[in-house]
LORORO-82894 format. One line per 8 residues: number of its first residue (from 1); for each residue x, y, z of C-alpha. Coordinates in pm, 1 decimal. Each point is the difference from the previous one (the first is absolute). Layout:
N
NUM = X,Y,Z  ...
This chain:
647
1 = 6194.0,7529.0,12309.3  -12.1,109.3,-376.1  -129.9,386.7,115.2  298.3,43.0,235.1  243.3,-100.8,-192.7  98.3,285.3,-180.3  -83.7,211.6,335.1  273.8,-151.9,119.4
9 = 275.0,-9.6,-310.5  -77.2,374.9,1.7  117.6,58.6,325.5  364.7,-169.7,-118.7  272.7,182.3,-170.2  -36.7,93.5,-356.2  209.6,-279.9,-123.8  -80.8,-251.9,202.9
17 = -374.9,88.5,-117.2  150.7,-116.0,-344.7  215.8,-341.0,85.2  -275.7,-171.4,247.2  -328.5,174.7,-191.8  169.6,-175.0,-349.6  -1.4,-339.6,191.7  -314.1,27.7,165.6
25 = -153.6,79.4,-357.7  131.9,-299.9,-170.2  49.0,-258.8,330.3  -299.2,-1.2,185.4  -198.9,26.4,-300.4  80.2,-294.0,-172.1  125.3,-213.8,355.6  -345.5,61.5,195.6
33 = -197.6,42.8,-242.6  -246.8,-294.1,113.5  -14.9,189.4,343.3  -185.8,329.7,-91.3  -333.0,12.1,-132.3  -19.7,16.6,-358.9  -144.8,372.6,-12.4  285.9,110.2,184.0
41 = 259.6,-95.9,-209.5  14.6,196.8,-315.5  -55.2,321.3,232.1  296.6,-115.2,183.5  198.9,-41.0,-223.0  -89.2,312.4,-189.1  60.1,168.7,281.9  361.5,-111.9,79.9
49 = 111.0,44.2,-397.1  -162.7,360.4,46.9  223.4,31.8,274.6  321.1,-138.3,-82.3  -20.2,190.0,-336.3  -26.5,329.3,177.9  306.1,200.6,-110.6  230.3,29.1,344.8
57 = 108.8,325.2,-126.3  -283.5,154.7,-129.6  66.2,301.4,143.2  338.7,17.2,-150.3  71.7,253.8,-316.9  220.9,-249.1,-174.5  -111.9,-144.8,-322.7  -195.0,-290.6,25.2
65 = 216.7,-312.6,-162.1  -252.2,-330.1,-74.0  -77.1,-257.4,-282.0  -235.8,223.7,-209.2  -45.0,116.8,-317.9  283.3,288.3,53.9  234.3,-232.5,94.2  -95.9,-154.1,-286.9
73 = 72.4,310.3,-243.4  353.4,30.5,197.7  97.4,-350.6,-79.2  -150.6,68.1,-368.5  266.8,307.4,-85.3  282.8,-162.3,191.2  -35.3,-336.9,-176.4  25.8,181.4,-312.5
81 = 341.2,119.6,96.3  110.8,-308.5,96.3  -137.9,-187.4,-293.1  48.3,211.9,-268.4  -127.4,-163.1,-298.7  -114.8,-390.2,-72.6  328.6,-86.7,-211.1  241.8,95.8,318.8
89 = 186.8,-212.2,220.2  -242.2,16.3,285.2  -286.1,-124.5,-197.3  245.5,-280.2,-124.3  46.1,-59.8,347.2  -340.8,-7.9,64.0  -92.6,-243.8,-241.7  251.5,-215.3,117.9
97 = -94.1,-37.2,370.9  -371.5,-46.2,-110.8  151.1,-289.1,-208.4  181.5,-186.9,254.8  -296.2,52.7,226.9  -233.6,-195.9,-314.3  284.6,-254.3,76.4  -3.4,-21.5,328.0
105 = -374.1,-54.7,10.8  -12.9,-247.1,-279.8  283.9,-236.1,172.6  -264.1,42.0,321.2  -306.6,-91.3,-193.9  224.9,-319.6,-192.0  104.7,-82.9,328.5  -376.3,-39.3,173.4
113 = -82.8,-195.7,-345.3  305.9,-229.7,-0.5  122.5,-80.5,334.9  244.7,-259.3,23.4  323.1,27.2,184.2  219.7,19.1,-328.4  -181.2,234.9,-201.1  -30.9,205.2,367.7
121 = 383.1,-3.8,-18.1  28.3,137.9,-320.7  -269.1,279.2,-11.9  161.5,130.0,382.1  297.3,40.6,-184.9  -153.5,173.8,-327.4  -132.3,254.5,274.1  312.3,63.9,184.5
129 = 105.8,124.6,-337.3  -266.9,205.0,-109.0  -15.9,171.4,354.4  377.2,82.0,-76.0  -26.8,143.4,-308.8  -354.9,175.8,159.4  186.8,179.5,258.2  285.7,106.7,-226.1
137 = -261.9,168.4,-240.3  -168.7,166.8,369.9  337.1,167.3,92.0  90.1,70.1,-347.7  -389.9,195.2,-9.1  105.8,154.8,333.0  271.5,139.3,-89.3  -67.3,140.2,-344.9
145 = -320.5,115.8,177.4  240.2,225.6,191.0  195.8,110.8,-230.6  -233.7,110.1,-208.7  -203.9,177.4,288.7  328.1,139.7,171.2  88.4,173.3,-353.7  -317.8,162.4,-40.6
153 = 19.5,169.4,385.1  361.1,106.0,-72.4  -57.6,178.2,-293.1  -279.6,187.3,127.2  217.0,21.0,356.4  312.8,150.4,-163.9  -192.5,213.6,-267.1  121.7,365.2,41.1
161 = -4.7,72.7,282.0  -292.0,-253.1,182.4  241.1,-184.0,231.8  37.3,360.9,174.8  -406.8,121.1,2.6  -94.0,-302.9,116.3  247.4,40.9,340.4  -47.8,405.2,-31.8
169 = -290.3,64.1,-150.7  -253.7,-239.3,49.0  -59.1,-189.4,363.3  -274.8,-290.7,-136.4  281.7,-201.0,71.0  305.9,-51.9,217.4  172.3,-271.9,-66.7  55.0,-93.1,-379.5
177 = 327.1,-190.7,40.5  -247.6,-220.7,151.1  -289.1,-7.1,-257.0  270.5,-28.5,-265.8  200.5,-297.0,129.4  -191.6,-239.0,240.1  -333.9,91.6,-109.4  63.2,-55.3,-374.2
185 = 191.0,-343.1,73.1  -300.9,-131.1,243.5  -311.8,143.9,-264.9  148.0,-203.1,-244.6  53.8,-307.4,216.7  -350.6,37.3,93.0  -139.3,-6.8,-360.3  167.5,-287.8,-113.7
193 = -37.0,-242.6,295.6  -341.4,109.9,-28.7  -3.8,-56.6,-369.7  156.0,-306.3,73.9  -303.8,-108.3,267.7  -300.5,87.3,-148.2  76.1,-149.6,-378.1  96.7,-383.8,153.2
201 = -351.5,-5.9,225.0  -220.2,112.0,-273.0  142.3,-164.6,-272.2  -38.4,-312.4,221.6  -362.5,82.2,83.3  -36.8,21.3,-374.9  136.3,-338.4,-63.6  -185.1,-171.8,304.0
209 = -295.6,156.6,-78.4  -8.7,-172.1,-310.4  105.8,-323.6,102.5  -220.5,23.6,274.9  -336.1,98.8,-183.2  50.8,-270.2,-263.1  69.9,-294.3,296.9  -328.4,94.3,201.9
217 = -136.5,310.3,-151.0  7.0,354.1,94.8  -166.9,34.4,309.7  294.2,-49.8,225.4  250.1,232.4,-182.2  -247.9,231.1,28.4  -47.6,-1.3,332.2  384.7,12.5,64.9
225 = 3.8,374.5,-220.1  -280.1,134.2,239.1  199.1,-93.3,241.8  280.8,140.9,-105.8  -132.3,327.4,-144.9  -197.9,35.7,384.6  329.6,-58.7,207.8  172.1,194.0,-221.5
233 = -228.9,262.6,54.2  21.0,11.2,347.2  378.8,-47.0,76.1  77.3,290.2,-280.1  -225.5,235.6,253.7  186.8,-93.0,293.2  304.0,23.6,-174.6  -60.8,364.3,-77.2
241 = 230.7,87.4,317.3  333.7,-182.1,-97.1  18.3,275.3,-343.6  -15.1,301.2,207.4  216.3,-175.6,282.3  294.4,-40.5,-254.7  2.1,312.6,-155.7  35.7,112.1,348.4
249 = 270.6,-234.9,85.4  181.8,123.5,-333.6  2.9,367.4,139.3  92.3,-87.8,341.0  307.2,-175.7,-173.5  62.2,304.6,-218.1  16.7,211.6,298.8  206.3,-235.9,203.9
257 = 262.7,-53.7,-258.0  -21.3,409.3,-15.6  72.9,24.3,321.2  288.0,-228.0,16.3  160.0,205.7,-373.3  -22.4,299.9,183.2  182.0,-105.9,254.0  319.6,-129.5,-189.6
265 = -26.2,332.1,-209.4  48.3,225.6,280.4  225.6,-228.9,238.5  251.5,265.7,57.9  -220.4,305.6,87.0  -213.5,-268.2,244.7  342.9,-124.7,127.4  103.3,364.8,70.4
273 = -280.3,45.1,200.1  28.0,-312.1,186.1  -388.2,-34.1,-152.6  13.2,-388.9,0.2  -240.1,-52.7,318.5  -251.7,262.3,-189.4  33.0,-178.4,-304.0  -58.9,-339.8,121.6
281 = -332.5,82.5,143.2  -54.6,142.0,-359.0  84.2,-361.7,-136.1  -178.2,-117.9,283.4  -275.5,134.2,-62.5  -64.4,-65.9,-369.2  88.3,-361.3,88.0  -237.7,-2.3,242.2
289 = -295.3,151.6,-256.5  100.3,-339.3,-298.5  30.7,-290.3,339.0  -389.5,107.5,119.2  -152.4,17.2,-363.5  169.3,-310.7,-68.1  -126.5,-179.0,292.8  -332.9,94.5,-105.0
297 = 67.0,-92.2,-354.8  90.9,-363.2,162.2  -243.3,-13.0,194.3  -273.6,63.5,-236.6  170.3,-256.7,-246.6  2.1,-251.7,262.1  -367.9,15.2,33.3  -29.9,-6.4,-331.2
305 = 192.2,-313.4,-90.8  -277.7,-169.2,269.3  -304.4,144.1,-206.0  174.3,-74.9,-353.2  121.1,-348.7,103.6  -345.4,-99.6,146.1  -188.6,175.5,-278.1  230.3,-68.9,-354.2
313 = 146.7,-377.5,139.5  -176.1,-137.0,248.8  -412.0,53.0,-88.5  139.4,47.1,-391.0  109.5,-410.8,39.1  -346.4,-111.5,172.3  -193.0,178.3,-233.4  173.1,-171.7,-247.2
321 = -50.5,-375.5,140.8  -351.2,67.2,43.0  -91.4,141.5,-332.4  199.9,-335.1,-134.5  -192.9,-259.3,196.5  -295.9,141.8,-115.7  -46.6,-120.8,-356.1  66.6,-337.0,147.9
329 = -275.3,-28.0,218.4  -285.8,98.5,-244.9  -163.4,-186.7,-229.6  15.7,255.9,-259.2  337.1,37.2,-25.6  199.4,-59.4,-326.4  192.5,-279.8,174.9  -346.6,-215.8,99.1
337 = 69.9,-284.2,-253.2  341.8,-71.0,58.0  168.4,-292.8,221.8  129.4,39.5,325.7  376.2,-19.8,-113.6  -38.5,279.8,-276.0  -258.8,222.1,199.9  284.0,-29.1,297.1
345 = 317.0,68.4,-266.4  -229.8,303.3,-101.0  -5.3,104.6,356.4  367.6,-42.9,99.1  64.0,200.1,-359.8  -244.9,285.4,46.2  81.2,26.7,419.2  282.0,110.2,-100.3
353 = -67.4,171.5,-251.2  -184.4,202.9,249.2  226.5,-10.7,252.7  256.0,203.7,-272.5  -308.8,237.5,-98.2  -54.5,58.1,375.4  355.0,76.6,65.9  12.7,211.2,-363.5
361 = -298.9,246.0,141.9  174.0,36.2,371.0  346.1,102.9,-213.1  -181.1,199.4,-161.1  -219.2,164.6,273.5  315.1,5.1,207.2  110.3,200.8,-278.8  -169.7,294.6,126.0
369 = 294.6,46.3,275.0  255.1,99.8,-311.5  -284.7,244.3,-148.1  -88.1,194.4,353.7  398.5,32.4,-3.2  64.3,70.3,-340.5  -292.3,294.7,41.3  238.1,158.9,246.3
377 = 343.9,-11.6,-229.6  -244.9,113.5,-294.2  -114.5,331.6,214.9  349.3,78.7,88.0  145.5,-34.9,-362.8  -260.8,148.0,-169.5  25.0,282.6,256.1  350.7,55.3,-131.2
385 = -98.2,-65.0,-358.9  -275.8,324.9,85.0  248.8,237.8,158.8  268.8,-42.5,-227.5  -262.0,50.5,-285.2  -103.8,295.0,166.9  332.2,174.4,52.4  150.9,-76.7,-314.4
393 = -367.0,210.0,-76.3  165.7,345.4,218.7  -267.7,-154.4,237.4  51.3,-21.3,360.4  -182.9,-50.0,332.6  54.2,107.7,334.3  -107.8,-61.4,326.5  64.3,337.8,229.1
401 = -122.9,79.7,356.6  -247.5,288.0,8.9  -154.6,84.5,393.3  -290.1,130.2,-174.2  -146.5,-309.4,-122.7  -225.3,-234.0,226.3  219.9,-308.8,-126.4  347.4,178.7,-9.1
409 = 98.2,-113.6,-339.9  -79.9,171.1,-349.0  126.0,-139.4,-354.8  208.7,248.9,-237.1  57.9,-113.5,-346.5  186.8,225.0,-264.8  85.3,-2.5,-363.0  225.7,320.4,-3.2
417 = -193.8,311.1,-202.8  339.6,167.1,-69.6  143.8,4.9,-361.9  351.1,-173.9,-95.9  195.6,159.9,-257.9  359.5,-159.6,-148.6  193.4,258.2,-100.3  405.8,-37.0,-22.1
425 = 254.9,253.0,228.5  -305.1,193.6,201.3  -209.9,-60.8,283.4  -305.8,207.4,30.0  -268.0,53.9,276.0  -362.0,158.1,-57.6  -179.5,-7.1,260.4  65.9,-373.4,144.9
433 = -125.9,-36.3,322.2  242.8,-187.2,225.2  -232.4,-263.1,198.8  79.4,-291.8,190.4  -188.0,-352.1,-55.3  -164.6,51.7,341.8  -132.8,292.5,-122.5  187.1,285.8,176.5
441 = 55.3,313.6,-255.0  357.4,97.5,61.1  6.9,299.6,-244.2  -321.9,82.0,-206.0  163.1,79.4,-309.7  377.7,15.2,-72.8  63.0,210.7,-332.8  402.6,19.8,-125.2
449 = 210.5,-120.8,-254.0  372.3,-119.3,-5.1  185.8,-43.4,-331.8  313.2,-211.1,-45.2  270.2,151.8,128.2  -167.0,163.7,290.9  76.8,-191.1,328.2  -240.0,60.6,259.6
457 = 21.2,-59.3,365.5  -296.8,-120.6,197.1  -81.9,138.4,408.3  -184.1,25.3,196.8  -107.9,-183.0,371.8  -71.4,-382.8,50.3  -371.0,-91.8,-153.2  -22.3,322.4,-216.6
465 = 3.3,-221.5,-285.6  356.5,-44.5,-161.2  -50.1,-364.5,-61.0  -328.0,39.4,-112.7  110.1,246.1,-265.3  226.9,-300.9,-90.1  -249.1,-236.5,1.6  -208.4,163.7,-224.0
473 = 282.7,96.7,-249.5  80.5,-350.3,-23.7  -363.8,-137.7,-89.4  14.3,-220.5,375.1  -332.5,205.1,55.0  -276.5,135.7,-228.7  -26.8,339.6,-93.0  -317.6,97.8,126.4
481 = -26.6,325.6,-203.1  152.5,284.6,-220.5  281.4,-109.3,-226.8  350.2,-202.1,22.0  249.5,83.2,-286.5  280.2,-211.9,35.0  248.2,-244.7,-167.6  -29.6,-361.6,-17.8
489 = 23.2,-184.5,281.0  352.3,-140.5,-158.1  127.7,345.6,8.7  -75.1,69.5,393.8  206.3,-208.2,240.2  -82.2,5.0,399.7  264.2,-58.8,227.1  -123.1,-15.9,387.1
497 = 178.8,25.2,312.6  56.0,-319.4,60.7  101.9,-172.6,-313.8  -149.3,-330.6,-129.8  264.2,-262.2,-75.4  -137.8,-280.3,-226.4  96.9,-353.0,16.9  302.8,-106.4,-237.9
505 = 359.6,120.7,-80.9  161.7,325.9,94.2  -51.9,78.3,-368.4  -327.3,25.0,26.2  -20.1,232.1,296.3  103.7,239.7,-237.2  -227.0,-96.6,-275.8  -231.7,-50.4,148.2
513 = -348.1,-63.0,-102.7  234.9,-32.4,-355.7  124.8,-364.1,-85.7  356.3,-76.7,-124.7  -153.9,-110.0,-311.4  -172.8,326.5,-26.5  321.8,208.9,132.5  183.7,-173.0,-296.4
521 = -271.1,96.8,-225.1  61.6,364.4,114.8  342.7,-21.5,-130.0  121.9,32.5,395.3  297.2,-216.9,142.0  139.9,-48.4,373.6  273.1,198.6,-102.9  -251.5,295.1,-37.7
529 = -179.0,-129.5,363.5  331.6,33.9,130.5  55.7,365.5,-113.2  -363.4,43.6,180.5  131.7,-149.6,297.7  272.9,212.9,11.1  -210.8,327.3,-12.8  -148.9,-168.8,319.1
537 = 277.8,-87.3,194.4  -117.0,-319.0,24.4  301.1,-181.5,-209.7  143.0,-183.0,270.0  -284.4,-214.1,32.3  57.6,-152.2,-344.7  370.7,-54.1,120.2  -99.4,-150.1,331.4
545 = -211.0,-286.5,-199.1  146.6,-321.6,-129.4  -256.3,-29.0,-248.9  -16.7,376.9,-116.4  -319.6,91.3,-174.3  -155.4,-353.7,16.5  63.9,-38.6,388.8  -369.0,-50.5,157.1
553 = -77.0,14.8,340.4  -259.6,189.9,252.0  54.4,355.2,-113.1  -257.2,182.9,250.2  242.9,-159.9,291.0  326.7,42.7,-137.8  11.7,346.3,-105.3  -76.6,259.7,205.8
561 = -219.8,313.2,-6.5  211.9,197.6,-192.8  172.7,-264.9,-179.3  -333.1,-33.3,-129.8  -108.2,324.1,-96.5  341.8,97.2,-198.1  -96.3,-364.9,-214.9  -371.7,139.6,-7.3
569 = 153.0,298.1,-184.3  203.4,-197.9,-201.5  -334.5,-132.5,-138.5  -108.3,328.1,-82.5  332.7,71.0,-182.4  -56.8,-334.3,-165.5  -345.8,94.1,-139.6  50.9,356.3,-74.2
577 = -380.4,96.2,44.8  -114.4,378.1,-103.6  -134.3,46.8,346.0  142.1,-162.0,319.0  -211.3,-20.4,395.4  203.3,-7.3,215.7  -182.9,-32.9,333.7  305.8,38.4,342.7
585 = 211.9,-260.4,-209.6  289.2,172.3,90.0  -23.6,55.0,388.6  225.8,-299.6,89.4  294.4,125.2,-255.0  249.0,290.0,66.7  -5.3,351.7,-126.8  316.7,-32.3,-245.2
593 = -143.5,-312.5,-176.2  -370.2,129.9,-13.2  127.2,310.8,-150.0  232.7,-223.1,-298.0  -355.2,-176.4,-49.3  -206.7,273.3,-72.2  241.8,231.6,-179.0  4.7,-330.2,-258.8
601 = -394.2,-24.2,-32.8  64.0,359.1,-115.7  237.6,-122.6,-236.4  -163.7,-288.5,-115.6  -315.8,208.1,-55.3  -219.4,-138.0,287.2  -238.7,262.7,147.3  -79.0,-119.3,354.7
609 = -280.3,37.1,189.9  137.7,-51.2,382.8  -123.9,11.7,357.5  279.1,63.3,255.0  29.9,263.3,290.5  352.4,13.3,-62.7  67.0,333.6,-84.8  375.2,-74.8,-184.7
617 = -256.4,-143.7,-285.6  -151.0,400.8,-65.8  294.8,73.1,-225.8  -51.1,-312.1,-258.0  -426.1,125.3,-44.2  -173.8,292.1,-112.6  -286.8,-9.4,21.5  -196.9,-120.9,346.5
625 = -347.6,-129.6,89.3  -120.4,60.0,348.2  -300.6,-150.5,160.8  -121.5,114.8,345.9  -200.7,-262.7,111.0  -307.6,226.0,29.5  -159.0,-35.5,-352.6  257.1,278.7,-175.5
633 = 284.9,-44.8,-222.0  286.8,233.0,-165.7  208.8,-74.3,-297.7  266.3,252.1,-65.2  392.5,86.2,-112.9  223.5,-32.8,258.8  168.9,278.9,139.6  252.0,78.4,298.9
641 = -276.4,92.9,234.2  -250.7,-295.1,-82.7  246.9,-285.2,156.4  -163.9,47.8,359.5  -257.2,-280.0,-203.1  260.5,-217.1,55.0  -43.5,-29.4,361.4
């Protein structure tokens, strides 16, 4: 029966291979045992662990995620984030869970010594307390844990400009909202329940131990720890599925909450198109992708909560009676020369004694569930930890399609060879390459130079590289060669065509990325705003508000296109920058006001950079830059016959 046994689990689906090979490994090992032949046992079993331990995806390219020594490392460098130093608040914490748990264990151990109803009374009280106060210092832990780990990502998240590579740039992952919110908050969870049930089993082994060896020596307690250190061995290796399961299950969430963000986002455009049947078999179908891995997550839980149960509980508590009868029965025992009523008080104290040290090694074998699925929160935060690292670095990797290659996929990783210079009131090209971060060279070299004062107007057809130009300017993507002269990146202000509204006051439409703290420390007022607004047109909608400048409310919805490009050129007004993009932000506003806009940038000494195909905006330039798409570029004065650009 043994041979064909895996003859036939190979014929099953891959993970039912996993769920009935796990049980058969454990189950009919240890249940039959005293039905196969002695010499067929071991190879049995070897066999089925072999089996079972097979990884179901070893053909896949993803990284493998497992209890091992690099998990280890992971948990090393995030620990030290969380834990900063040994006279913080976490290690106070700490300290003060592993105290209550001394408590606890002590009331258990005065309890097995003293067992009368009264003094039971009392000591179940004294541990209602401690657990209390124990859980208040495990939340407490949790949460600082978070807080501490949730600061770290977000200054490395919002650090220049990483927030944008990482969506942009970089495609190692898609879904940081995820990694940043539910991933942090369930790694931390994770470490300190499993702080919390590994130090209570072994400092109760400890204690028992003790007790244990100095009642009727050392032989059983030692037996109990081989126990333990086989089972543990053996449950920890067929664990090794539930880590990579969860990091899975983590993505799949990720992608599913994705999903369902980018639907709200772009209601009205979906709506337009009547695109809610194609979306819901988007939804659908990312749904459908979490509810099957998740069945096979429970499923292989399921089976093994039978093999952990039987293993850590079940033969854990026999072992443990038999390795206490045995110093009674022998005539060599310590307890030979003592009377029947002490040598049976001795048993009644050290069974259960044992019976606690037995239950101490399955909590802590059991334990092994929270480190399989703290291995898969430690891969995906420490992936984070690595990209964010690497982009704050000018690093970035990307995955890109290429025919050529036998697998399809190559990796592209960049630092950016090009030269930045900070210089105030020019902006100077030699010899920058204009290249996308798939790769594609849109212009091999652009070479020209604008000073302040000299507005230039950017053509050219869709894809010729416009954006990219602006991209580039703005340091969203490296400069991959030649030199950048430019001013500070407080001096340049973007404004695209379709304005970002922030969340807060009207106020700070205008302001915005400023503060009112820091527009007071500017020496600026809303009576000054309002003067802004004014140039604008836009007045009315401070008279329209009950709650003027402080009225908040959904911005991106209540104003409309225009309505939000005139207040995304009061911002530039507001800031005053020596050089202004401005990328189609004026294509939902009329002639007459664009014209009042840009004739004050002029006066307000704002050169402007702008993309527009609107050929009213020639007269406010002189200079223009003109890409054709084709690899070639042209940067000249404008003159009456050089308009037909425009088109």
């Amino acid at each position: 029966m043994a041979p064909n046994y895996s003859k036939l689990l190979n014929n099953l689906p891959k993970d039912t291979k996993v769920f009935i090979s796990l049980s058969a490994a454990s189950l009919s090992y240890w249940c039959f045992s005293t039905l196969i032949p002695q010499n067929k046992k071991s190879k049995l079993l070897k066999e089925e662990i072999k089996f079972c331990l097979e990884d179901p995806d070893k053909k896949s390219t993803s990284k493998k995620v497992q209890v091992d020594a690099e998990f280890l490392r992971a948990l090393k460098n995030i620990l030290k984030v969380i834990i900063p130093g040994f006279y913080s608040p976490e290690t106070f914490y700490l300290f003060m869970v592993a105290f209550f748990l001394v408590s606890r264990s002590l009331c258990d151990i005065y309890m097995i010594n003293n067992g009368t109803l009264i003094e039971s009374a009392i000591i179940t009280g004294n541990i209602s307390l401690v657990n209390n106060l124990m859980k208040f210092g495990l939340n407490k832990l949790k949460l600082n844990f978070r807080t501490r780990l949730s600061n770290h990502l977000y200054n490395s998240y919002l650090n220049g400009f990483t927030y944008y590579k990482m969506s942009n740039l970089d495609n190692r992952i898609s879904n940081p909202d995820q990694l940043l919110t539910q991933d942090v908050e369930k790694f931390c969870d994770s470490v300190v329940d499993l702080y919390s049930n590994v130090s209570k089993p072994i400092l109760d082994i400890m204690i028992y131990i003790q007790k244990l060896t100095v009642a009727i020596g050392g032989q059983a307690p030692a037996i109990m720890i081989c126990y333990m250190l086989f089972s543990g061995f053996l449950l920890t290796n067929l664990r090794k599925p539930i880590s990579r399961m969860t990091a899975g299950e983590q993505r799949l969430e990720g992608e599913f909450r994705f999903v369902n963000s980018r639907l709200i986002t772009n209601s009205e455009e979906i709506a337009f198109y009547n695109g809610n049947r194609r979306e819901r078999l988007n939804v659908e179908s990312s749904f459908s992708r979490l509810v099957n891995h998740l069945e096979k997550l429970i499923n292989f839980r399921c089976n093994m909560g039978f093999v952990d149960n039987i293993i850590a509980k079940y033969f854990a508590t026999c072992v443990g009676f038999s390795v206490v009868a045995y110093p009674y029965l022998i005539s060599t025992s310590p307890l030979a020369g003592k009377s029947y009523e002490e040598r049976m008080r001795e048993y009644y104290k050290t069974g259960r004694m044992l019976v606690k040290l037995a239950e101490a090694i399955g909590r802590l074998i059991l334990a092994g569930r929270e480190l399989t699925k703290l291995a898969g929160f430690t891969s995906r935060v420490q992936e984070l930890i690595v990209v964010l690292n690497d982009l704050n670095r000018g690093h970035y990797q990307r995955t890109m399609v290429d025919p050529k290659l036998s697998n399809g996929l190559t990796r592209m990783s960049s630092l950016g060879s090009g030269t930045v210079v900070y210089e105030d009131k020019i902006i100077r090209f030699e010899s920058v390459p204009l290249i996308t971060p798939n790769g594609d060279v849109l212009v091999k070299e652009l070479n020209f130079e604008v000073k302040s004062g000299m507005n230039v107007l950017v053509c050219g057809p869709n894809g010729c590289g416009k954006s990219s130009l602006f991209r580039i300017l703005g340091g969203l993507w490296p400069v991959f060669g030649g030199v950048l002269t430019k001013p500070s990146s407080g001096k340049l202000f973007y404004i695209p065509q379709r304005p970002y509204m922030t969340l807060g006051s009207f106020r700070d439409q205008v302001i915005y990325p400023d503060t009112k703290r820091e527009m007071e420390s500017k020496g600026i007022t809303d009576k000054d705003l309002e003067k802004l607004l004014e140039r604008v047109q836009l007045l009315h909608l401070l008279q329209r508000e009950e709650d003027g400048w402080n009225t908040i409310s959904d911005w991106m919805d209540v104003l409309s296109g225009g309505e939000k490009q005139r207040v995304a050129m009061a911002r530039v007004f507001y800031h005053r920058p020596q050089f202004a993009i401005l990328d189609e932000c004026t294509s939902a506003v009329s002639v007459d006001v664009e014209g009042e806009m840009y004739r004050y940038c002029r006066e307000a000494g704002i050169t402007l950079f702008t993309v527009s195909h609107r050929k009213s905006l020639w007269k406010h330039h002189e200079f223009y830059l003109h890409m054709d798409g084709r690899g070639s570029f042209e940067f000249k004065k404008i003159e009456d016959d050089t308009q037909e650009y425009g088109s």
